[in-house]
FIGUDO-315012 format. One record per residue: z, y, x of N, C-alpha, C in turn; residue in three letters. Coordinates in steps of 0.001 Angstrom, whole numbers, plus 500000, padded with zeros to 6 digits. Each point is the difference from the previous one (the first is absolute). Layout:
ZYXZYXZYXALA...
# end
This chain:
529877489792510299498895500855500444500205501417499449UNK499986500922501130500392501642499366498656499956499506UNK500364501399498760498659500627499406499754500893501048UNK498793500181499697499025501010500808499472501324499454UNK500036500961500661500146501099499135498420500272500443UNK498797500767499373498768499838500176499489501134499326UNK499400500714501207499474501459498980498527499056499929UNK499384500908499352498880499403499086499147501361499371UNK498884500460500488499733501066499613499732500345498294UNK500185501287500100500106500093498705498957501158499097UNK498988500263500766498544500227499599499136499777499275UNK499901498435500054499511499007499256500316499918498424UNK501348499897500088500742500229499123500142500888498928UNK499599501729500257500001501063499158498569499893499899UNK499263499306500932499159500830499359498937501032500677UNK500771500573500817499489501169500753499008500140500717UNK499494498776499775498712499643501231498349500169499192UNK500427499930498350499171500150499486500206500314498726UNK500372501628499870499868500521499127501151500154498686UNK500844498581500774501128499511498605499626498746499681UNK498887499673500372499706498458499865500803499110500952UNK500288498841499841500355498729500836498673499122500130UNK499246499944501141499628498769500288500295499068500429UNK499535498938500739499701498621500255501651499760501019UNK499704501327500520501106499889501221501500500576499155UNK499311500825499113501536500274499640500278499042498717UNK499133498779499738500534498826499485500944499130500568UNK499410499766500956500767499263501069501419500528500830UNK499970501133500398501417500718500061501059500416498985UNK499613499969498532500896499724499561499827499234499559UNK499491498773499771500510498479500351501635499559500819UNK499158500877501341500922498905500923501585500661499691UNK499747501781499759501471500318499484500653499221499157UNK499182499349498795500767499488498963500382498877500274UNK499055499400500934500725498025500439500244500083500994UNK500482500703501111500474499807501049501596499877500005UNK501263500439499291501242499860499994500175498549499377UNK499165499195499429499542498774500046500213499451501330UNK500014500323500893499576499906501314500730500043501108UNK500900500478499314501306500735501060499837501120501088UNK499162501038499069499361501149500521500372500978498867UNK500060501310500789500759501175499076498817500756500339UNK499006500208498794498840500980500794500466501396499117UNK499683500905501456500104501234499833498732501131499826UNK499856500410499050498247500319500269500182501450500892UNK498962500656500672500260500620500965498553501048499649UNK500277501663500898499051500454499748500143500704501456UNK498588500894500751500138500475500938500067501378499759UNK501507500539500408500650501348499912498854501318500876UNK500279500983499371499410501094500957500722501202500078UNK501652499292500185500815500944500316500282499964501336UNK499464498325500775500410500267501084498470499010500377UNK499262500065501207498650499059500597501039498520500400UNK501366500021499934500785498855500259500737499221499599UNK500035500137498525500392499845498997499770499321499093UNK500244498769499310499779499455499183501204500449498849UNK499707500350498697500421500049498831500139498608498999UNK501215499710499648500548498975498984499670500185498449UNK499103499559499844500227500520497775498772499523499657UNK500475499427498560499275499058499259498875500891498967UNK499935501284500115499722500932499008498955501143500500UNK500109500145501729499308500845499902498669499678500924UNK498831500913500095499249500101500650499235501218500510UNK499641499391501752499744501453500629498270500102499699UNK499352500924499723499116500517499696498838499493501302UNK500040500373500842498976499438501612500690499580500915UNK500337498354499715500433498911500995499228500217500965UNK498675499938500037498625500040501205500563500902501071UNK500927501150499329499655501480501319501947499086500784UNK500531499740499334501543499263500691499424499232500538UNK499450499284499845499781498891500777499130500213501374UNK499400500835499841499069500802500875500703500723501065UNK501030500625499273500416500663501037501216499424500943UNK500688499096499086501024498856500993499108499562501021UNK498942499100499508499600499308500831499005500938501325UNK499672501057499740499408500675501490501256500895500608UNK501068500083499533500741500551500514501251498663501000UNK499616499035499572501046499298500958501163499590498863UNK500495500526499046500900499583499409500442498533499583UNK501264499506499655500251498965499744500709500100498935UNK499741499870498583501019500120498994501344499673500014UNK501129500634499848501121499740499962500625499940498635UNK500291497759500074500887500237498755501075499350500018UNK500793499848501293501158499345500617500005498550499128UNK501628500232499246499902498983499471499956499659498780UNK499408500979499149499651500120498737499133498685499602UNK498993499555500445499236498960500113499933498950500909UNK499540498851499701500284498922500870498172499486500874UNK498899499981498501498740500181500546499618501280499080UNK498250500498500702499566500699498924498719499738499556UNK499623499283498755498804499640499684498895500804499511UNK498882500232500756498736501283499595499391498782499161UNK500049500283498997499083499091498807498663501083499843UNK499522501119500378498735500581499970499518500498501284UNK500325499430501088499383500059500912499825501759500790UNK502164500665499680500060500773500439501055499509501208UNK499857499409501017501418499598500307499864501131501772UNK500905500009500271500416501246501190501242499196501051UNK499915500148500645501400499490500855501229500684500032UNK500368498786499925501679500421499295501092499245500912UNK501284500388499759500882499584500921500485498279499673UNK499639499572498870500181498846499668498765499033499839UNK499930498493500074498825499333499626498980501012498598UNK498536499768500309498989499812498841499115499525499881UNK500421499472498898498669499120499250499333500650499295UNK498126499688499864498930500876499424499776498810499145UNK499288500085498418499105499331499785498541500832500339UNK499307499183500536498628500408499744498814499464499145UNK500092500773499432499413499392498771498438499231500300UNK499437500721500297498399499876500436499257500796501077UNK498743500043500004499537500417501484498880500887499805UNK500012499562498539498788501136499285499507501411500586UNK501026500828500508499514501081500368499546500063501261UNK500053499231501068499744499562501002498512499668500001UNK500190498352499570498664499098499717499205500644498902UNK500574500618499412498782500398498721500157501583500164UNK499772501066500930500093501059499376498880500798499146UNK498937499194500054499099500043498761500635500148498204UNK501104499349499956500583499535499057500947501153499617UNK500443500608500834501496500821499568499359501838499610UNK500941499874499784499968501943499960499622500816500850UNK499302500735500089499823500767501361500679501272500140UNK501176500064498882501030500858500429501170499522500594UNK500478501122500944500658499102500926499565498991500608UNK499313499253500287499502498783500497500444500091501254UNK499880500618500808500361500133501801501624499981499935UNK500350500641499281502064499894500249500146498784499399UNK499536499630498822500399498235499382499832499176501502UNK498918500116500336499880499050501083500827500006501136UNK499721500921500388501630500351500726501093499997499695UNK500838499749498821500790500077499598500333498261499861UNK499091498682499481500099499106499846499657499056501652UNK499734500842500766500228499471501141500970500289500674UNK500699501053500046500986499965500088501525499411499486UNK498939499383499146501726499066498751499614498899500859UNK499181499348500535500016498613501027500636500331501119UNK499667501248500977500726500221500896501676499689499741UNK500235500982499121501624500441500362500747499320498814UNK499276498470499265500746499066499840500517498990500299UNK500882499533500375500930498681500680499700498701499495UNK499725500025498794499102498903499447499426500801498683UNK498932498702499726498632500257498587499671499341499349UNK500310500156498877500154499664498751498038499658499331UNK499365498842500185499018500029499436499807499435498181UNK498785499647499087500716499549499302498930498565499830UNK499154499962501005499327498567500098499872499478501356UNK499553499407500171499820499224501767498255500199500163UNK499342500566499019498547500484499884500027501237500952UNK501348500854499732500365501179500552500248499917501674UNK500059499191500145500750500151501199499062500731501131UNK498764499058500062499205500820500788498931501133500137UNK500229500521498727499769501570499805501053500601500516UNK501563499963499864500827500562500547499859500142501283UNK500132498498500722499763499874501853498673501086500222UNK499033499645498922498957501042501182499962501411499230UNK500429500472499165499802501194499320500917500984500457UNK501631499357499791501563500901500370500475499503501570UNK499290499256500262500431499394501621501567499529499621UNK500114498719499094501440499631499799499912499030500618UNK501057499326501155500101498774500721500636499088498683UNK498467499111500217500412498907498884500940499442500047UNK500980499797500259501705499295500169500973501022499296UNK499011501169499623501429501111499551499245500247498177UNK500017498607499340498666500260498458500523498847499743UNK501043500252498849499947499056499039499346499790498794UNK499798499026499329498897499969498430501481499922499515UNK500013501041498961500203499670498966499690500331498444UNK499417499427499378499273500094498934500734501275498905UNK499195500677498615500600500472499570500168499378498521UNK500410500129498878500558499360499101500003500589498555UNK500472499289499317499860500435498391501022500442499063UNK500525500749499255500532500006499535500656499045498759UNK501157499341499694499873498263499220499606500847498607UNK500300500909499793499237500659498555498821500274499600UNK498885499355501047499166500055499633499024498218499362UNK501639499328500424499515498504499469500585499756499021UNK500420500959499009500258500382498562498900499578499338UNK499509499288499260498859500545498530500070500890499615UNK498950500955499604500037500803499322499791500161498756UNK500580500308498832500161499449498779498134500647499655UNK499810498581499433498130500280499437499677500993498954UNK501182500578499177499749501063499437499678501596500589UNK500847499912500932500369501007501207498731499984500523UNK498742498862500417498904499819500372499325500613499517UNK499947499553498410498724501097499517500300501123499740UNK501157500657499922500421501347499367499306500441501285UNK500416499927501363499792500772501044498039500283500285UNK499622498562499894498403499955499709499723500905499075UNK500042499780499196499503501032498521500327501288500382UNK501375500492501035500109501498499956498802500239501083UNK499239499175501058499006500479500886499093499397499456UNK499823499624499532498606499333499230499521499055500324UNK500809498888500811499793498988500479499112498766499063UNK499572498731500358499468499303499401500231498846501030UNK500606498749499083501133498648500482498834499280501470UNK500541499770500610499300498990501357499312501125501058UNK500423500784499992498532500702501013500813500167501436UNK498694500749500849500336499576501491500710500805500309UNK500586500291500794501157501180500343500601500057501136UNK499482501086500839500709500815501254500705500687499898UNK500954500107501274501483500872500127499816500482501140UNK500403501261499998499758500579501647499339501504499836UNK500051500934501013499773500968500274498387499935500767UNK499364500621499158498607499996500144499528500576501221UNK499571499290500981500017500604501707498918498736500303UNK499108500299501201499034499180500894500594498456499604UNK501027500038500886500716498821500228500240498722499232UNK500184500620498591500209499649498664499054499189499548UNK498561500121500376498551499357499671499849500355498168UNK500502501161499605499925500266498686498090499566499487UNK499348500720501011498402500044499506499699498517500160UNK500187499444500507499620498277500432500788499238498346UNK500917500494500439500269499351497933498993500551499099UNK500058501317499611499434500741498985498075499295499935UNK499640500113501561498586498770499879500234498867499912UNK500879499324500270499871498479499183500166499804498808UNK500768500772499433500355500178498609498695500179499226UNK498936500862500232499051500698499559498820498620500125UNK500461499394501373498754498365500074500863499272498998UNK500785499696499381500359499210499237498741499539498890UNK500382498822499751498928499536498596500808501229498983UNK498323500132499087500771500710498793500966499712498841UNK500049498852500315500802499408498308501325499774500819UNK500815499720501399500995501152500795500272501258499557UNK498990500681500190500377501667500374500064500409498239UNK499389499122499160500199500519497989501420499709499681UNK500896498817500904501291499471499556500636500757500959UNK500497500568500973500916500128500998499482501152500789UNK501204500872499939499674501532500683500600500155501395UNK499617500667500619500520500146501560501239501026499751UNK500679500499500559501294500378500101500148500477500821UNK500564501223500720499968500299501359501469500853499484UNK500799499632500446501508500927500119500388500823501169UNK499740501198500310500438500192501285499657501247500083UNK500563501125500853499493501639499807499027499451501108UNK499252501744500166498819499928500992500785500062501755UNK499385499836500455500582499871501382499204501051500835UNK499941500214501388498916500377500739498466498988500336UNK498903501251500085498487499168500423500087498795499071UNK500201500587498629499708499457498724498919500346499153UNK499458501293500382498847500494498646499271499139499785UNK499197499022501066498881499161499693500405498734499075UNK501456499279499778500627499534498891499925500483498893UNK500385501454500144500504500327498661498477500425499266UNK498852500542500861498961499901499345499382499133499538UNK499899498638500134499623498809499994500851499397498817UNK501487499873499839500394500233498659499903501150498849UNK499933500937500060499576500993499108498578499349499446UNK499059499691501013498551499904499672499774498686498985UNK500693499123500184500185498521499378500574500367498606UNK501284501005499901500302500547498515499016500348499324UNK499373501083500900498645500762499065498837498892499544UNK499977499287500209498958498828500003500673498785499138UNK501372500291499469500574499099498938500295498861500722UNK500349499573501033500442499389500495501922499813500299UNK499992498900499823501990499615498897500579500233501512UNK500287500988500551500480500134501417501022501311499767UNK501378499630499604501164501301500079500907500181500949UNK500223501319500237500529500088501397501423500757499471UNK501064499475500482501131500836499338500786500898501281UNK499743501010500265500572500755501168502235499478500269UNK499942499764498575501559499828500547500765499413498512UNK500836499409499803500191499536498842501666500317500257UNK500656499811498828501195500948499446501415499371501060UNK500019498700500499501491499245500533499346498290500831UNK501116500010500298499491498802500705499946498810498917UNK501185500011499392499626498763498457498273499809499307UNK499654501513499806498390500139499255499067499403501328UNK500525500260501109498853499240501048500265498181499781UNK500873499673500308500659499098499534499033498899499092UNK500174500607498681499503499861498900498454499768500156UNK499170501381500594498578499894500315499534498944500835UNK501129499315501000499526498665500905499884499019499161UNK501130499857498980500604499023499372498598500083499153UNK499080500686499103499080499840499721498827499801500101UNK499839499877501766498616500128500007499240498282500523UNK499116500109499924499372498447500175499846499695501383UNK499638501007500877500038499464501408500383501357500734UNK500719500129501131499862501205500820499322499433501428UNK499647501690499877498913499963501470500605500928501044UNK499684499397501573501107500490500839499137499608501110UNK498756500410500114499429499862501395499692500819500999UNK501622500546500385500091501072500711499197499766501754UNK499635500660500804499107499833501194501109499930500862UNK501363500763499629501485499718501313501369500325498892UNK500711499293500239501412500041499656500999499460500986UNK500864501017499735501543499701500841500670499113499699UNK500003499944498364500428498979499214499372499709498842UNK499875500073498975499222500289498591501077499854499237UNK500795500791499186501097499584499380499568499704498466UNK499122500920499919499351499357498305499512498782499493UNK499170499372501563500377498597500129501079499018499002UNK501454500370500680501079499849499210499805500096499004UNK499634501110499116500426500442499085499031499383498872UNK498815499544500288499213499492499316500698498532499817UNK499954499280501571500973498854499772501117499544498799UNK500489501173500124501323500078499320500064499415498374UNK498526501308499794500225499911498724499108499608499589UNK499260498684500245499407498594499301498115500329500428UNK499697500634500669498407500688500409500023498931500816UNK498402499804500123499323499145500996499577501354500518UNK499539499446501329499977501315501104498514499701500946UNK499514500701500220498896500184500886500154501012501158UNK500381499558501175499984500907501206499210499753501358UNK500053500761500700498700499346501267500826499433501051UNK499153500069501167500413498883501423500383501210500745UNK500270501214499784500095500881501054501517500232500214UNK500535501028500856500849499334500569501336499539499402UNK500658500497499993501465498948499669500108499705498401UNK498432499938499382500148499642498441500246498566499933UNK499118499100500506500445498826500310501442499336499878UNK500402500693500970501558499135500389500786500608498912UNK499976501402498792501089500433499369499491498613498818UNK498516499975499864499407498797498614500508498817500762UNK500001499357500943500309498867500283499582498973499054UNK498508499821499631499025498876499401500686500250498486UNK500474501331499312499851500534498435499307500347499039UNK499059500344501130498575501128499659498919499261500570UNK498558500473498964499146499772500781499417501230500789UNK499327499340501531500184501150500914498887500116500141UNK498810501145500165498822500449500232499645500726501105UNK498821499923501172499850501007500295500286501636499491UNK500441501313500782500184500416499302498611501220499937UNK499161499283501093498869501441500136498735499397499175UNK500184498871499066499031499080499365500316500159498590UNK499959500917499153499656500462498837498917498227498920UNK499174499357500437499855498904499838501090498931499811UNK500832499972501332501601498933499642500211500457498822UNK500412501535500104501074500283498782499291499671498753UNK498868500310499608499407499882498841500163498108499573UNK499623499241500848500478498601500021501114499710499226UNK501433500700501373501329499821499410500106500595498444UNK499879501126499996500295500367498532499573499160498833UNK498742499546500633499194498900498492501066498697500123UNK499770499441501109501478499046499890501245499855499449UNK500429500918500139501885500625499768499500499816498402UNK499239500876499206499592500181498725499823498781499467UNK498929499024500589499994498857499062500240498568500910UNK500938499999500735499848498748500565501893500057499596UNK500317499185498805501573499692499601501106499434501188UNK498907499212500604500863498795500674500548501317501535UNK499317500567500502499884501076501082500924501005499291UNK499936500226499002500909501011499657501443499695499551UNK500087498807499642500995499490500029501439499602501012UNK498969499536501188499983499983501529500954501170500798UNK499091501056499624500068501500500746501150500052498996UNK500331500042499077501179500903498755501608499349500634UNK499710498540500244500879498955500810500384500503501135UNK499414499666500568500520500617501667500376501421500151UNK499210500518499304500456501764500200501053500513499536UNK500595498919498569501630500156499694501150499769500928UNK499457498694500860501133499349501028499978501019501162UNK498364500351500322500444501164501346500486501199499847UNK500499500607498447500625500917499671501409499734500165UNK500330498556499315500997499664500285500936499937501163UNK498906499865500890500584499958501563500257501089500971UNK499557501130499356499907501310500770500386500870499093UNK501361499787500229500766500795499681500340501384500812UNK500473501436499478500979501140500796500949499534500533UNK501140498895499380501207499749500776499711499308501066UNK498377499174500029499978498978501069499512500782501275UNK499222501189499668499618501211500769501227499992500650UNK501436500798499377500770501189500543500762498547500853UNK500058498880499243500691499424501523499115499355501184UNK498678500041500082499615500093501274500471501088500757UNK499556500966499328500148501602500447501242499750500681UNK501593499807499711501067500353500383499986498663500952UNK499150498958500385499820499339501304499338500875500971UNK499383500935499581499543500277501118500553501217501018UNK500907501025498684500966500790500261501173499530500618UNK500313498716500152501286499400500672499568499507501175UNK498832499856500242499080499539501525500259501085500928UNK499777501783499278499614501098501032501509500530499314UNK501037499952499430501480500911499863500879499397501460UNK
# end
């Protein structure tokens, strides 16, 4: 079987999409760079040139400043990227993809901006949308990462369901390391942590249900809320103030609720899962939930809701709550806390479904599906 040579955008990757940060997506793209020659795939990461509207550029290093206006302007101008035979497919892992002279594959991550534009930014909002409908158009096949997804895609991007594969996304095996228990409290003690408490991951946005935690937390019995502090890890997001006021207000009122905008490496996050007594994850939509994982990973019982593709990433790990019922959650949390046998349960299964969803098991679906459309 020849290798496959595979551009793979490379956006995600620097960074450039936000500020120097990597998110969710540029987790997952360089993921698949690193386990895909696993695979018998040579990924090439790729950026869109603006030396020429026809042009795709080769290099692992750089990035163009406004993908939005290239892409914009290929696509109303008729163009077809030319990259002969430099590449074999080209994979838009952020949902910039353009037509090109060779097969492409999109992942699409989610439908959020579509179905929820309540939810997103209202900058830019009209070109995102246009821009992610156009990655269904002028891809050859689509990359989803649940079968929850599928029919947000069919009715959101107009993708003919026959051209959408699932394939899930995955974990890194270093995160089914222990983390040495000294390493635990040093990292606690530098944020001021205190052993068992509840703890969210994620970028503080609608979607997130940050305030639906922060009030169940607050209904908790009190001799709960005297042992075990809420935790919230995550910078602020957009159409957040009413969160962040609602935590501020709970501080001022002495209430054990710390919010850490960003913590030093991925090991110290690591560490903060590895310590906490339950995490909470009752997001209202996910593409995937990868923290999910990550809680899994590292020995947390997990609480997430029924909405959409949380389900199938927990696959019966977690206990699952409504997620617009602030009541469930307050339930679950008292549960997870003192019911051993349930937590025991959840700590079990959530190791094995870490176990099973793996990056390498990702990048070789992925390169099935790249050998379907090369």
């Amino acid at each position: 079987m020849r290798e496959l040579r595979v551009g793979i955008s490379s956006l995600p990757i620097v960074g450039g999409a936000h500020g120097g940060r990597i998110d969710g997506i540029g987790v997952y793209t360089s993921a698949l760079v690193r386990a895909l020659p696993g695979s018998g795939c040579q990924p090439i990461p790729c950026f869109y040139s603006n030396r020429s509207a026809g042009t795709l550029a080769m290099t692992a290093a750089v990035t163009f400043p406004h993908p939005f206006l290239v892409q914009a302007a290929i696509s109303s101008l008729g163009f077809r990227l030319r990259v002969g035979r430099q590449i074999d497919v080209y994979h838009a892992t952020d949902f910039r993809a353009v037509r090109m002279d060779c097969p492409v594959v999109a992942t699409l991550h989610d439908a959020v901006p579509l179905k929820h534009p309540e939810w997103t930014s209202p900058r830019l909002r009209a070109l995102k949308n246009w821009q992610i409908r156009q990655a269904g158009r002028n891809a050859d096949h689509v990359i989803a990462h649940a079968r929850a997804s599928i029919a947000d895609l069919v009715e959101f991007f107009g993708v003919d369901e026959r051209k959408i594969s699932v394939v899930p996304c995955g974990i890194d095996r270093q995160w089914l390391q222990p983390v040495d228990a000294q390493e635990v409290v040093s990292v606690a003690s530098k944020y001021g942590l205190a052993p068992e408490y509840f703890l969210f991951v994620g970028t503080i946005q609608p979607r997130k249900n940050v305030g639906r935690i922060l009030a169940a937390y607050l209904a908790l019995p009190r001799r709960i809320r005297e042992t075990r502090q809420l935790v919230i890890v995550g910078r602020a997001g957009w159409r957040c103030q009413a969160e962040i006021d609602g935590i501020r207000a709970a501080q001022a009122r002495g209430e054990r609720v710390v919010w850490l905008e960003s913590v030093k490496s991925e090991q110290e996050l690591k560490a903060i899962y590895t310590g906490a007594g339950v995490f909470v994850f009752p997001s209202l939509y996910e593409g995937f939930g990868i923290p999910l994982l990550e809680a899994f990973a590292c020995g947390v019982p997990v609480i997430t809701s029924t909405s959409s593709s949380l389900p199938e990433v927990a696959a019966g790990a977690a206990v699952e709550v409504d997620a617009s019922s602030v009541a469930e959650l307050v339930v679950a949390m008292e549960r997870l806390t003192e019911d051993r046998n349930v937590r025991s349960t959840c700590i079990a299964l959530g190791r094995e479904r870490a176990f099973r969803l793996s990056w390498e098991n990702t990048a070789k679906l992925t390169a099935e599906v790249y050998r379907r459309v090369a």
